[in-house]
Every structure is written in structure tokens, then in C-alpha cells.
ZAMARGU-688868 format. One record per residue (C-alpha): residue in three letters; z negated, y negated, x; residue number from 1. Coordinates in nm, 3 decimals. Layout:
BEGIN
<site r="ALA" w="Z" v="Y" u="X" k="NUM"/>
...
***
This chain:
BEGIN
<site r="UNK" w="-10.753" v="-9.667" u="3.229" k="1"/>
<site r="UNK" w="-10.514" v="-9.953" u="3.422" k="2"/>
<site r="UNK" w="-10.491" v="-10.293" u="3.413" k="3"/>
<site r="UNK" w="-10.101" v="-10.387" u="3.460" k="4"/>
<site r="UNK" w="-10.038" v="-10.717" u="3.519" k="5"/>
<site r="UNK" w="-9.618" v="-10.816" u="3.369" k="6"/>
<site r="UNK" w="-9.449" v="-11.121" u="3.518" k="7"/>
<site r="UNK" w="-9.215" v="-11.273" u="3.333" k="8"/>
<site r="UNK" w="-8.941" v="-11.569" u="3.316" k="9"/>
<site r="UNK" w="-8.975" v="-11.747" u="3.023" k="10"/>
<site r="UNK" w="-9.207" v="-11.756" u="2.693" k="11"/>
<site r="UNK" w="-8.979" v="-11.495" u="2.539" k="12"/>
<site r="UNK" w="-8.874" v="-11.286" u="2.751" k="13"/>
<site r="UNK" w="-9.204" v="-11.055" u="2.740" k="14"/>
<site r="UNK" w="-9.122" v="-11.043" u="2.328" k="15"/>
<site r="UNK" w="-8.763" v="-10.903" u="2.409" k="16"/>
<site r="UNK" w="-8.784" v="-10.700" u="2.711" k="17"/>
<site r="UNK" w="-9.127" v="-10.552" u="2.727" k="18"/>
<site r="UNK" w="-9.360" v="-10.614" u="2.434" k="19"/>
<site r="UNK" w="-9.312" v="-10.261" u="2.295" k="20"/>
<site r="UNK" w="-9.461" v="-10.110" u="2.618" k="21"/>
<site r="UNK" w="-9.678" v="-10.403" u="2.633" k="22"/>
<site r="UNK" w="-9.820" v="-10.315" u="2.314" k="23"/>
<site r="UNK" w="-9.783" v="-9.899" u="2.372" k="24"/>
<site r="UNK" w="-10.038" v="-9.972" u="2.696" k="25"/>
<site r="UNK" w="-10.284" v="-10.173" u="2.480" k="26"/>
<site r="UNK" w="-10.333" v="-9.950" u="2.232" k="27"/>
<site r="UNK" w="-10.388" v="-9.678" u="2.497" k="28"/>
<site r="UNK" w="-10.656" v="-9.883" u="2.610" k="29"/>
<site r="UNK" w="-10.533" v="-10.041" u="2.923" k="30"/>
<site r="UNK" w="-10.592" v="-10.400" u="3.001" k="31"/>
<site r="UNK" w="-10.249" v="-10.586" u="2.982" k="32"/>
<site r="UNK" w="-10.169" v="-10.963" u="3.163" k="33"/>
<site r="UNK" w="-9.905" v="-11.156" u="3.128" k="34"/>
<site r="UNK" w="-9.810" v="-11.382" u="3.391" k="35"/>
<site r="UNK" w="-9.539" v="-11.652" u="3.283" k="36"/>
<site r="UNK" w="-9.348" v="-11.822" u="3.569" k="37"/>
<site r="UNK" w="-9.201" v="-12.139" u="3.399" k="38"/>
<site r="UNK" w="-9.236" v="-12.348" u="3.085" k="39"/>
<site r="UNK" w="-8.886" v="-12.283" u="2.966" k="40"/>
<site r="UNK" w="-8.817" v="-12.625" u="2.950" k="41"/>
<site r="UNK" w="-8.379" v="-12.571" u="2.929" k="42"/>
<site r="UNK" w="-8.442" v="-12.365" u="2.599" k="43"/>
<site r="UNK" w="-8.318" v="-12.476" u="2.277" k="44"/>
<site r="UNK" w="-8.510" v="-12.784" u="2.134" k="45"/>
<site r="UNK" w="-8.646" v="-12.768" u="1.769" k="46"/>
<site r="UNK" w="-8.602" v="-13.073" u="1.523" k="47"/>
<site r="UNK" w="-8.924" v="-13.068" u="1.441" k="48"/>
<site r="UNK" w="-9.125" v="-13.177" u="1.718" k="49"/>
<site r="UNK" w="-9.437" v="-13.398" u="1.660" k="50"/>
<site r="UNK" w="-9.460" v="-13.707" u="1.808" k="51"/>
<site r="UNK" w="-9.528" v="-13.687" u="2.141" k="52"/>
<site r="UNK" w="-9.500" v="-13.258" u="2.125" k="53"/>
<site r="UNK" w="-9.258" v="-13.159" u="2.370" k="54"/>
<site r="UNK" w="-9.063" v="-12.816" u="2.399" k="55"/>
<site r="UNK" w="-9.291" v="-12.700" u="2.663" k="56"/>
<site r="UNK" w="-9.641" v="-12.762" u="2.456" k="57"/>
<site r="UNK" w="-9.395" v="-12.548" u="2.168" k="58"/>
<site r="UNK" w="-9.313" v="-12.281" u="2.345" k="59"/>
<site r="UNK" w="-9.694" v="-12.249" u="2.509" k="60"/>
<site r="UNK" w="-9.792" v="-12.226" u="2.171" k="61"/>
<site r="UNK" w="-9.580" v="-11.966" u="2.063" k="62"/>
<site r="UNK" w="-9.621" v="-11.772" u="2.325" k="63"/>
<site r="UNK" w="-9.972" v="-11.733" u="2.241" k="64"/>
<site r="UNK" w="-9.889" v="-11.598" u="1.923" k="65"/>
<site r="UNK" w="-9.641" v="-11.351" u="2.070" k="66"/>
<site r="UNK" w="-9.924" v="-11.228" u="2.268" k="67"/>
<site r="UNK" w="-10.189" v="-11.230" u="1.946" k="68"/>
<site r="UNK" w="-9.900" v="-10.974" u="1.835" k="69"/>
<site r="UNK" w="-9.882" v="-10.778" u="2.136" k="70"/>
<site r="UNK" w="-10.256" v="-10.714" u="2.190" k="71"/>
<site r="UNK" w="-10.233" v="-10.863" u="2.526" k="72"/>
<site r="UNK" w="-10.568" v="-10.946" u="2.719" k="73"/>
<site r="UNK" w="-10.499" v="-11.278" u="2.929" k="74"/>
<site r="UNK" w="-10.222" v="-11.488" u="2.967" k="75"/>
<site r="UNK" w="-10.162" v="-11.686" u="3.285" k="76"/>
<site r="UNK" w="-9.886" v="-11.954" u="3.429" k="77"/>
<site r="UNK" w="-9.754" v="-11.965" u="3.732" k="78"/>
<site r="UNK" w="-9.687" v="-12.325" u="3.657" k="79"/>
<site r="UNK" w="-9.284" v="-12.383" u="3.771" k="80"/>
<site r="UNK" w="-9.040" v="-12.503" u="3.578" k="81"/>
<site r="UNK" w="-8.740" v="-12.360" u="3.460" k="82"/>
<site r="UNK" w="-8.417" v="-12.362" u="3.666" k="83"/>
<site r="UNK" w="-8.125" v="-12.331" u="3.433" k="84"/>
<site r="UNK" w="-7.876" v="-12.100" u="3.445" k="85"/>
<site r="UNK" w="-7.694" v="-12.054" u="3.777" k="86"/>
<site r="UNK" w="-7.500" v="-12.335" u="3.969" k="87"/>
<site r="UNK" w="-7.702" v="-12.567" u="3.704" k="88"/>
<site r="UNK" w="-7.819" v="-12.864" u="3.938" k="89"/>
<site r="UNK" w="-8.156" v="-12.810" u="3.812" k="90"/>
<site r="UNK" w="-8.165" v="-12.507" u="4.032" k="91"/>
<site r="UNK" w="-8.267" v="-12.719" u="4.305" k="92"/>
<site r="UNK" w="-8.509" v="-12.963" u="4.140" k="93"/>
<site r="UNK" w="-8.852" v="-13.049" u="4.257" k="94"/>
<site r="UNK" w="-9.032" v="-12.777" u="4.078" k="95"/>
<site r="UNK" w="-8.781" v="-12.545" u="3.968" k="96"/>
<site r="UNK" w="-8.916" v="-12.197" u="3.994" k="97"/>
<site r="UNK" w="-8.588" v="-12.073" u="4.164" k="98"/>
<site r="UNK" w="-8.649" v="-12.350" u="4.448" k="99"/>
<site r="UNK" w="-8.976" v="-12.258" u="4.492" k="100"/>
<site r="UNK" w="-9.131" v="-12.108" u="4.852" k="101"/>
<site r="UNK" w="-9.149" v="-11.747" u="4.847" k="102"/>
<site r="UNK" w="-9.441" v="-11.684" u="5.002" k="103"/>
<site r="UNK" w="-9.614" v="-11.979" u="4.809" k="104"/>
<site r="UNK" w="-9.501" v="-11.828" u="4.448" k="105"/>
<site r="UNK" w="-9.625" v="-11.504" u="4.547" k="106"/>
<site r="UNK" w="-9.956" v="-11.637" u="4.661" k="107"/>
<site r="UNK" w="-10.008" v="-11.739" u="4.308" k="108"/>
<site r="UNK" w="-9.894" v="-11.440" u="4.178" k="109"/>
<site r="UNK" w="-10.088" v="-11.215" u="4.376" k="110"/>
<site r="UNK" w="-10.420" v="-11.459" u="4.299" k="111"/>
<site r="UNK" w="-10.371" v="-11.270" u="3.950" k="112"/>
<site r="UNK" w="-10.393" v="-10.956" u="4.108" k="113"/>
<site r="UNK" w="-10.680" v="-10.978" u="4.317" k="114"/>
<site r="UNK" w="-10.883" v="-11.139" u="4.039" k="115"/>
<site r="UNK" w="-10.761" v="-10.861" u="3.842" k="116"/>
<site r="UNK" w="-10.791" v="-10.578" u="4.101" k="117"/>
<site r="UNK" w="-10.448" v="-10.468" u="3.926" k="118"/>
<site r="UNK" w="-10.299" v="-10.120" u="3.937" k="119"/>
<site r="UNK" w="-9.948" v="-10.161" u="3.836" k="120"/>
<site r="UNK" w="-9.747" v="-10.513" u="3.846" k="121"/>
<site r="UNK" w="-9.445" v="-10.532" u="3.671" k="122"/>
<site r="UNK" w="-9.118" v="-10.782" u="3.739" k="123"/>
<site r="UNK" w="-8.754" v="-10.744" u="3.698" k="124"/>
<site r="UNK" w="-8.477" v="-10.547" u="3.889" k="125"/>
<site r="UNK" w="-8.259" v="-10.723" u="4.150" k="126"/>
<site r="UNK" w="-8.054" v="-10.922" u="3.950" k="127"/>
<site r="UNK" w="-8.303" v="-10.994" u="3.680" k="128"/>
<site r="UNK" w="-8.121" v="-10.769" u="3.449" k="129"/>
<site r="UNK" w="-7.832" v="-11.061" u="3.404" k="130"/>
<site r="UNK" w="-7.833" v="-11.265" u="3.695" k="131"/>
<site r="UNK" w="-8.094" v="-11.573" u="3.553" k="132"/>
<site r="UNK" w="-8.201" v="-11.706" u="3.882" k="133"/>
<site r="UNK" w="-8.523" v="-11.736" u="3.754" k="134"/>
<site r="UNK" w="-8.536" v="-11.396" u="3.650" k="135"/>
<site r="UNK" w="-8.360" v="-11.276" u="4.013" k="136"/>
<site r="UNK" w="-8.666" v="-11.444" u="4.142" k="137"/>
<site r="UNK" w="-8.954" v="-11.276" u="3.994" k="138"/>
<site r="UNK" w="-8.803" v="-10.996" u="4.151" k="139"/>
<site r="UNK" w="-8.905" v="-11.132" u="4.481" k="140"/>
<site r="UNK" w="-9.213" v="-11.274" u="4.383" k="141"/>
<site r="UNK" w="-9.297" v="-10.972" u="4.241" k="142"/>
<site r="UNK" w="-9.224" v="-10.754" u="4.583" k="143"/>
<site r="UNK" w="-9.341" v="-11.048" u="4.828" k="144"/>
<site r="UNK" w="-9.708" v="-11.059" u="4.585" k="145"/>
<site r="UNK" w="-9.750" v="-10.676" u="4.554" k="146"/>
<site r="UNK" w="-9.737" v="-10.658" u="4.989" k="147"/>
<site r="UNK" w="-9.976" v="-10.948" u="4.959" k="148"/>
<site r="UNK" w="-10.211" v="-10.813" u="4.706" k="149"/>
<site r="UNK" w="-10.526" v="-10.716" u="4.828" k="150"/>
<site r="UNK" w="-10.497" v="-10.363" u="4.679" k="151"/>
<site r="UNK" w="-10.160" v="-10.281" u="4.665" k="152"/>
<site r="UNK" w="-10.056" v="-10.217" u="4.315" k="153"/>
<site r="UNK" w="-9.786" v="-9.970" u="4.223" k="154"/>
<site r="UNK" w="-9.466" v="-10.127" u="4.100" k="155"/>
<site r="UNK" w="-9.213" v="-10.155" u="3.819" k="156"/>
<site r="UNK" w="-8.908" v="-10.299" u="3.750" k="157"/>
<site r="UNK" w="-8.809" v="-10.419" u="3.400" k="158"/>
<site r="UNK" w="-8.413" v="-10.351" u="3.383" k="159"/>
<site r="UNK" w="-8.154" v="-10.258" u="3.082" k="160"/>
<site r="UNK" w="-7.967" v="-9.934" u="3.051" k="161"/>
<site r="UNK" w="-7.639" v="-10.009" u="3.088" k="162"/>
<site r="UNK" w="-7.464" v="-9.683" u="2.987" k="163"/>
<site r="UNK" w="-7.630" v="-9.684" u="2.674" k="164"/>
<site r="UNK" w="-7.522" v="-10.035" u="2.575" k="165"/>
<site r="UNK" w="-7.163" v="-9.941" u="2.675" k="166"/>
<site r="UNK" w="-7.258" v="-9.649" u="2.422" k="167"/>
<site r="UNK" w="-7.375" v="-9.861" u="2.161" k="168"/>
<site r="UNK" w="-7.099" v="-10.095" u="2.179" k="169"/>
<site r="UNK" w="-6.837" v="-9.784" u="2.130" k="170"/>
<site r="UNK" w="-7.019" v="-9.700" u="1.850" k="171"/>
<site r="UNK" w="-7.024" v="-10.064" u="1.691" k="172"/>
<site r="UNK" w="-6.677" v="-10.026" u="1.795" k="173"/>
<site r="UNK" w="-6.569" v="-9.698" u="1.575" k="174"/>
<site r="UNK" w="-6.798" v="-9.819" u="1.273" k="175"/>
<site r="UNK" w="-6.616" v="-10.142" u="1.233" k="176"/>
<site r="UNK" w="-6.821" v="-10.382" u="1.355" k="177"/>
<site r="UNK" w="-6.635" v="-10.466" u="1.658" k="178"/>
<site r="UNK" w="-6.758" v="-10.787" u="1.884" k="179"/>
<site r="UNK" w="-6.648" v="-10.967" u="2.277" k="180"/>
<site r="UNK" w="-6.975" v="-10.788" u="2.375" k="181"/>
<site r="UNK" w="-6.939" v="-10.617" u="2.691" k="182"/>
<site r="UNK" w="-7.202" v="-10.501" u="2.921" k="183"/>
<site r="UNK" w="-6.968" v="-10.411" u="3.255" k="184"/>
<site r="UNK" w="-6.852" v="-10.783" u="3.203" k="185"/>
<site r="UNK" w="-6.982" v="-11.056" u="3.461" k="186"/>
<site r="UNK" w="-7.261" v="-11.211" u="3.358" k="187"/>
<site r="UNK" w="-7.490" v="-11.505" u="3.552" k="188"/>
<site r="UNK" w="-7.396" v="-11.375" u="3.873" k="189"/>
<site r="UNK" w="-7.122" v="-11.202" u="3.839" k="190"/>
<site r="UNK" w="-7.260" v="-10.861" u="3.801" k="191"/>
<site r="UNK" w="-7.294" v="-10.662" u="3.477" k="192"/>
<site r="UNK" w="-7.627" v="-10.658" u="3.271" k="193"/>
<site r="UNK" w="-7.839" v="-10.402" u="3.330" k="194"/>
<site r="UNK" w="-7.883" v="-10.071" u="3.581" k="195"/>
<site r="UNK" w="-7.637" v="-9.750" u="3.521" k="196"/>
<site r="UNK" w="-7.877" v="-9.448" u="3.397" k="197"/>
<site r="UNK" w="-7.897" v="-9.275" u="3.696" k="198"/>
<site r="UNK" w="-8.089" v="-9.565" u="3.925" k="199"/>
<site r="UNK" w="-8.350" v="-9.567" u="3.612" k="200"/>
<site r="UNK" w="-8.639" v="-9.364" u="3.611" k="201"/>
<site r="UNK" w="-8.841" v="-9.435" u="3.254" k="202"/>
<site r="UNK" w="-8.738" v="-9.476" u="2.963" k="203"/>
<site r="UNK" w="-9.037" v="-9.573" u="2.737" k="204"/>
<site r="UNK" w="-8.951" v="-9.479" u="2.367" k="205"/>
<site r="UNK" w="-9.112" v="-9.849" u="2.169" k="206"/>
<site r="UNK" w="-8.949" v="-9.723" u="1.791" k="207"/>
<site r="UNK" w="-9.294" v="-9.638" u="1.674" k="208"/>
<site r="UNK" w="-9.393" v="-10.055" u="1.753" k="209"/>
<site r="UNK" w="-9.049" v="-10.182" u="1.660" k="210"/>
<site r="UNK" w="-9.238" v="-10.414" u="1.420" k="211"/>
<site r="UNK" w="-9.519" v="-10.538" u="1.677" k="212"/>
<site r="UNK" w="-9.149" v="-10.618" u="1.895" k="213"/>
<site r="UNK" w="-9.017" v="-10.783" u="1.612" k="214"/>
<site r="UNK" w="-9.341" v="-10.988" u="1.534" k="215"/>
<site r="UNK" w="-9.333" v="-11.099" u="1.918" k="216"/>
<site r="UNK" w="-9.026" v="-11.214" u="1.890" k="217"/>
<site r="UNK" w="-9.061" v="-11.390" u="1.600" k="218"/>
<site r="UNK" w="-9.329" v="-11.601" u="1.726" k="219"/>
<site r="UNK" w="-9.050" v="-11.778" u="1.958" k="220"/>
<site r="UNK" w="-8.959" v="-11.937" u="1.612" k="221"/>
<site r="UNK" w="-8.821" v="-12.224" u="1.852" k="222"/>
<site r="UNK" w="-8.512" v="-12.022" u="2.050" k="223"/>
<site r="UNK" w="-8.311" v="-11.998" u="1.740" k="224"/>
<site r="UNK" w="-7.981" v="-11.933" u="1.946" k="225"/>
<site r="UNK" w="-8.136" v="-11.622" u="2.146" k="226"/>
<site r="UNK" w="-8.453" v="-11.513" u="1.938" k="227"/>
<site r="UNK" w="-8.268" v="-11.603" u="1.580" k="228"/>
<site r="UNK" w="-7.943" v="-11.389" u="1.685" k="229"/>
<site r="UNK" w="-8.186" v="-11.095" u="1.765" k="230"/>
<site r="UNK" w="-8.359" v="-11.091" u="1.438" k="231"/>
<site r="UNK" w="-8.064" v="-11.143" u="1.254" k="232"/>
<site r="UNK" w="-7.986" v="-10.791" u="1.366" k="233"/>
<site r="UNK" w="-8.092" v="-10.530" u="1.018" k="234"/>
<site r="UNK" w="-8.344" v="-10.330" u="1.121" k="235"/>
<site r="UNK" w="-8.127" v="-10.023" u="1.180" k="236"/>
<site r="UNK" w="-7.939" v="-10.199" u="1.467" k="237"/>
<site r="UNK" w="-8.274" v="-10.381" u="1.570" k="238"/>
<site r="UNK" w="-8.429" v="-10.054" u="1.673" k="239"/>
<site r="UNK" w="-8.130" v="-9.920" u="1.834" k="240"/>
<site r="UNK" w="-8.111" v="-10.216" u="2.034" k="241"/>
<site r="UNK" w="-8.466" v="-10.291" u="2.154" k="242"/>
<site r="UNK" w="-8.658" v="-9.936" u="2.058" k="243"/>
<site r="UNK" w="-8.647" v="-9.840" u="2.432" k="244"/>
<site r="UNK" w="-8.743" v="-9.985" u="2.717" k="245"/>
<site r="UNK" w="-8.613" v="-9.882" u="3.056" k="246"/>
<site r="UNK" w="-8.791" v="-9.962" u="3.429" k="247"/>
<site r="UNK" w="-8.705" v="-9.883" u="3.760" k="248"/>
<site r="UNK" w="-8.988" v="-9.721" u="4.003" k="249"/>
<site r="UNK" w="-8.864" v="-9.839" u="4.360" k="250"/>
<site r="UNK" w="-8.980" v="-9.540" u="4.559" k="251"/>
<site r="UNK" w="-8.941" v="-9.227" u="4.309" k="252"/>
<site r="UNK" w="-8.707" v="-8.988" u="4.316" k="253"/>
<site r="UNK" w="-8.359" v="-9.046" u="4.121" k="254"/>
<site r="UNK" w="-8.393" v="-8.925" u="3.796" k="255"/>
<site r="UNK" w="-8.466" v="-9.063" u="3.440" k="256"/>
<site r="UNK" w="-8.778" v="-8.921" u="3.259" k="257"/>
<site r="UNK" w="-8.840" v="-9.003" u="2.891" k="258"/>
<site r="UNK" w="-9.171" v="-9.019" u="2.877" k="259"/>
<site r="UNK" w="-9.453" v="-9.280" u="2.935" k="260"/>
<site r="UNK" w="-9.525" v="-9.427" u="3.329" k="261"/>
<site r="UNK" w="-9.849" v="-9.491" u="3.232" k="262"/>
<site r="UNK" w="-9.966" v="-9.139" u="3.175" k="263"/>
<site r="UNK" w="-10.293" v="-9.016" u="3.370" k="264"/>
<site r="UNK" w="-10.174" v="-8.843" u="3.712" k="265"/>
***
């Protein structure tokens, strides 16, 4: 068995974006780590804080449930804080994650995988699937940590399948329930969300833990703008939505396989 080690944004993005492979890998018996990069201190702010509780101690506390959910083994921060969205001045604050030194990041980072003798890490793509500059740098970290790493783990990138969101969109489309959402539109950055099919390899099918994904998300109880809109979805368009999970393997052939990266070789 492997022990893959995920880095992540924000406490929430492992619910929406990998949980469901997350979980998969658990129940397979591998030992799954979550590495969180920032506190997500810009997310939305609940009006019920306790005196003296701030958004950070909320969010570290749901994220632990998320990962009771999940199955996951440790959990680990990388100890930045968030940056905002991009052009935000709090991209260049003392101890935004996006301002942090590369190599110095990664050093933490790849701490995790030494202590963990890890096989597989796992970040984002380039852009961080929309452009976040906190998620465009994981994807740095995560290169920059896996060349440090004393055994070099094999590596995957967390992304979102364009084409089929174009897809599900035209079907929203023809069954009435038309929206603005567009996935070739600019997002963060100015690019469009997600990878086109053909520069994704996996696609991991998560249907059969929809409801572990749906528990992790719903333990980020906080990010009612994000996390509520999600599981306001009925559970039809839920599973269309977030019942795969795509990642790109820099290094392998073009080609996507449905099947499951973590498979014996």
C-alpha cells in the first residue's frame, strides 16, 4: 500500500475537489495526509462566533470534521495565511501564502514527506484549476517540494474537466435550467476553469462515496456562499457535478484512463 500525501489551499477545498478519492484510497488501505497551506482567513465569516473564536479557529475545526468523514490519517498546516483573490492587496502581506519564498514553502512541505517517506504527493494544475493565487501556488510548492523530497514521490495534479462542464452546462441548458455559468469564461486569471480532456490522464469515478463528499463538505458549515451553493444542488445534479475527479500525471503519455491511479503496478 501508499501513503499519498494531498496539499491543499484552503479548509474546503480537499471536501470539494478531492475527498472522494481521498476517501476511495483510505478504504483501499492506503495512508492519506492532508497538508493545508493557509487558514482561510478571507472566507465568509459566520454570525455565530464565540467570544474571542475567530474564523480561523472555525474553519480548523471544521476541517477536522471533514477529515473524520474522509477517513484521512493526519492532518498538517503549512501555517500561511490566505492571500485573497488576485490583485487583492493582501496578496502581498506579511504572511500571505502567495508571497511566500518558494524554496522556504516547499521546505515545509517536503518536511511532510520525508517524515512520511511519501509515495505520491498531490497539488493542483498550473493555474490552480481557476486562477486562486493561492491555489496557482501549491502548484509550485508542490513541484519545488517533490525535487526536494528525500525520496522523490510520484506526482499528481488535481484539475477540472473542462469539456465535460461545457457538457453539463449544454445539458442544464436544453433541460431548462439555464444559468451565466460558463467554464471557457475568464476566471481569476483570466484563463478558463479547468484542463480540456485531452491534457487529463485519470479520471477517478467518486459516485459510489458521493455521500462521504457530501458529508466533507458539509462540515465547512461556515462557507455558506461556496459550500451552501454546492449542497443546495439535489442530489441528481450533486453527483453529476462532483462524482468524478480528474488529475493530471505530468510525465505520462496523453491520454485519459478511467480507472483508479492508485492501482498496484
Amino acid at each position: 500500500m501508499s501513503t499519498i500525501v494531498f496539499l491543499h489551499a484552503h479548509p474546503d477545498d480537499e471536501a470539494s475537489q478531492t475527498s472522494g478519492t481521498m476517501a476511495r484510497a483510505v478504504d483501499e488501505g492506503h495512508r492519506v495526509v492532508l497538508v493545508v497551506s493557509t487558514g482561510g482567513e478571507h472566507g465568509t465569516v459566520p454570525d455565530d462566533l464565540a467570544p474571542g473564536e475567530t474564523l480561523v479557529d472555525r474553519r480548523r475545526r471544521e476541517l477536522e470534521t471533514s477529515a473524520r468523514a474522509i477517513g484521512l490519517h493526519r492532518v498538517e498546516w503549512l501555517g500561511y495565511a490566505d492571500s485573497g483573490m488576485t490583485g487583492w492587496e493582501q496578496n502581498g502581506a506579511a504572511g500571505a501564502f502567495t508571497a511566500a519564498d518558494l524554496d522556504e514553502a516547499a521546505a515545509r512541505f517536503a518536511a511532510v514527506l520525508d517524515e512520511e517517506d511519501a509515495d505520491v504527493a498531490v497539488g493542483y494544475d498550473w493555474h490552480g484549476g481557476y486562477g486562486h493565487p493561492d491555489h496557482v501556488k501549491v502548484h509550485h510548492v508542490l513541484h519545488r517540494a517533490a525535487e526536494r523530497a528525500a525520496r522523490r514521490p510520484r506526482v499528481l495534479e488535481s484539475t477540472m474537466n473542462r469539456d465535460a462542464m461545457r457538457e453539463m452546462a449544454r445539458q442544464g441548458a436544453a433541460a431548462g435550467r439555464p444559468d451565466d455559468w460558463d467554464p471557457d469564461r475568464p476566471m481569476d486569471d483570466g484563463n478558463p476553469m479547468g484542463t480540456p480532456q485531452d491534457e487529463i490522464h485519470w479520471q477517478v469515478d467518486v459516485r459510489a462515496l458521493i455521500e462521504r463528499k457530501r458529508a466533507a463538505l458539509a462540515a465547512h458549515a461556515s462557507q455558506t456562499s461556496d459550500v451552501g451553493m454546492m449542497l443546495a444542488m439535489p442530489p441528481e445534479v450533486f453527483t453529476a457535478v462532483f462524482g468524478y475527479e480528474h488529475f493530471i500525471e505530468p510525465g505520462r503519455p496523453s491520454g485519459m484512463v478511467r480507472g483508479w491511479p492508485f492501482a498496484p503496478r
